[in-house]
N, C-alpha and C positions, 0 to 999 in steps of 0.2 A: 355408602350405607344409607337406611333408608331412616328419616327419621320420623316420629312420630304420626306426624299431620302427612308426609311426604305419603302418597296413596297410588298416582300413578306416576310414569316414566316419560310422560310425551316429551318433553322436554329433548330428552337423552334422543330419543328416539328418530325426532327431529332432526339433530345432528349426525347421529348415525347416516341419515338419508339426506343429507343435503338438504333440507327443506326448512323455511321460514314460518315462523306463527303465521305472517302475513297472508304466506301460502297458503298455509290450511286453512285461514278465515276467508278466503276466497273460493278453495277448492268446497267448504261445507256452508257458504252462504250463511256465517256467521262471523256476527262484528269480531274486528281486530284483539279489543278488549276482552271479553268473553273468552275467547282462545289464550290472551296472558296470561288472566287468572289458573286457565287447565295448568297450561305451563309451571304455573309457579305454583302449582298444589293450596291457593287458595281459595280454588273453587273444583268443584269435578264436575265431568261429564255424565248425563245421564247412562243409563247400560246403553242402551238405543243409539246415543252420540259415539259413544266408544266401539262399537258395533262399526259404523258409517266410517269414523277416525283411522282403524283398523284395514277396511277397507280403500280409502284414499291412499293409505302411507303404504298397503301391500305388506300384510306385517299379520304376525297372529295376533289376537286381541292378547290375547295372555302375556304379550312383547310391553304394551304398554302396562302393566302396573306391577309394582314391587308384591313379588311376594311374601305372605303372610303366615310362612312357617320359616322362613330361616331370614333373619335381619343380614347373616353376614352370605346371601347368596351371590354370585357371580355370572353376569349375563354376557354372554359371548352369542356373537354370530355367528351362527354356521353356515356354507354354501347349501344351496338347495339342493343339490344333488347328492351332501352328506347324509350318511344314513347308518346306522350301529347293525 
């Protein structure tokens, strides 16, 4: 659950996909640090970075942040090929 400050999920996201802060501060030509902070929800991305983030990780932008009508929501993966 998400808590206050907690804003978005890259973090999660990250793991979900195999991938390192390291990674993505090299995949967006932005320092290591700068990417902890996303990480650790004590700094954000601009829309524009999380746009590009989105892009790199293959992911909808909507995948990376918590959102902000239900605290007790539940994020599952679906296959791409899933469809209702």
């Amino acid at each position: 659950m998400a808590s206050n400050k907690d804003i978005n999920r890259l973090k999660i996201v990250l793991v979900e996909k195999k991938r390192t802060g390291k990674w993505l501060a090299e995949q967006l030509n932005k320092d290591q640090a700068t990417v902890s902070k996303w990480c650790t929800n004590n700094a954000q991305p601009s829309l524009e970075m999380l746009l590009k983030i989105a892009e790199v990780l293959e992911v909808d932008v909507k995948e990376l942040l918590w959102s902000s009508r239900n605290e007790n929501a539940t994020y599952i993966k679906l296959p791409k090929e899933f469809t209702l």
